[in-house]
N, C-alpha and C positions, 0 to 999 in steps of 0.2 A: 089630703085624702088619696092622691095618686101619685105620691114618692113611690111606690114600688114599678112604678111604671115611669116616671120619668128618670129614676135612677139609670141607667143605661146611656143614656143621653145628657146628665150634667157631670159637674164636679163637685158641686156643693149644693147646700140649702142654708139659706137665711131666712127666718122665721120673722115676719112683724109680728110683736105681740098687741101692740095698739092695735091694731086692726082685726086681728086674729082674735082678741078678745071681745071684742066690740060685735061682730059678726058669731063667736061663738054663745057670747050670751044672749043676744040679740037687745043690746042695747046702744042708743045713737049715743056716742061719745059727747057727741054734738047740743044736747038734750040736759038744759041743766039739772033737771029733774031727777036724771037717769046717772048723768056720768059721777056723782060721787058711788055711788053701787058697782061701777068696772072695776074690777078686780082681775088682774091676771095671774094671781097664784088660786084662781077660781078653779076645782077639779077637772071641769070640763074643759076649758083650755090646756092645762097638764098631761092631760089623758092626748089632746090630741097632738103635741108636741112628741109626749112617748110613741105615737103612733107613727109621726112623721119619722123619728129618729131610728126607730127601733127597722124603718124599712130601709133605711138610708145607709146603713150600715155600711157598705161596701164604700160609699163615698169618702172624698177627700176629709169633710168634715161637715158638721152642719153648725149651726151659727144662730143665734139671739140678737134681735136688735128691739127696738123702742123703748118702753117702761120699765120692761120685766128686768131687760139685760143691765140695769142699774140700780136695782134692787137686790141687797146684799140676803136678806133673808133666801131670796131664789136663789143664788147664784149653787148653794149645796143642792137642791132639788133639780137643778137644771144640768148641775154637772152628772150626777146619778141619773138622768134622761136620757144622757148623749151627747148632752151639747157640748162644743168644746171651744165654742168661742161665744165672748160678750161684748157687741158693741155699745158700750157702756159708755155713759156722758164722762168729761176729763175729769169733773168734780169727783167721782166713784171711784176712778179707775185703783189710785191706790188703799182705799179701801177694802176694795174688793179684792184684790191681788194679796191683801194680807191673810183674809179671811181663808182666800185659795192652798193657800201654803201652809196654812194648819188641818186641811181636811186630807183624808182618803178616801179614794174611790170607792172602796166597801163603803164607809159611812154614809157616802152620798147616795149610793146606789140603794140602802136600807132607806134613808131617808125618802128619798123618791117614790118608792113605794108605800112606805106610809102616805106618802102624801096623795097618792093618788087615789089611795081607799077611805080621805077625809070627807065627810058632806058639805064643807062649804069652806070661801078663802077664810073664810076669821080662825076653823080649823085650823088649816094650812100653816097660816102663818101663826097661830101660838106653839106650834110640834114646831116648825123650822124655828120660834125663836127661842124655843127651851133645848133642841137640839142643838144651836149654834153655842148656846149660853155653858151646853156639857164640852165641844168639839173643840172650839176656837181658845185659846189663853186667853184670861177675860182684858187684858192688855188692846186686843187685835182688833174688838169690834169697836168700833166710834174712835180710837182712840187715831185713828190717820182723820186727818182734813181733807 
């Protein structure tokens, strides 16, 4: 909420989405009740990612890390954010990297925006997985281990 004020003073941002989700929807991860419902392709988490990014600009980069960042569906919504780094678990990494290399930043940056005017993650993520399904060669998604 005050990247435009610490921007001055860092070089980067790393974003936890675990925690960031968790606090933005105000559910305890913790809580079994609760934690199947965390979702962080949830809008309001998005929104406040675009927010971070969108002040951070000037910075070296900003960066994804926990859940989100190995979720191939976000990785087009997060690129279209800003983001431009994913610490992604090793199991993803070539996954994701494949999915990378069939997008363009127009596409992702459209996509982003849809995605931030959906009302909820099940939104979300049925646009990101008919978007990917138009973007990606259908070779690309699933098809790395």
């Amino acid at each position: 909420m005050t990247v435009d004020r610490l921007a001055p003073a860092i070089d980067f941002i790393s974003i936890g989405t675990n925690d960031l989700t968790q606090y933005a929807l105000a559910m305890d991860r913790q809580n079994a009740a609760l934690a199947a419902q965390l979702d962080s392709l949830h809008p309001a988490v998005l929104r406040l990612i675009a927010q971070a990014s969108g002040s951070a600009a000037e910075l070296k980069w900003i960066g994804v890390c926990g859940g989100l960042a190995s979720d191939v569906l976000a990785t087009p919504i997060l690129i279209g954010l800003g983001v431009r780094e994913l610490s992604a678990t090793p199991s993803m990494v070539a996954e994701i990297k494949a999915v990378v290399r069939n997008l363009t930043l127009s596409d992702c940056t459209r996509l982003a925006t849809e995605a931030l005017a959906q009302d909820s993650a099940e939104a979300v993520r049925a646009l990101a997985a008919d978007r990917l399904a138009c973007l990606v060669q259908p070779h690309a998604v699933g098809a790395v281990a």
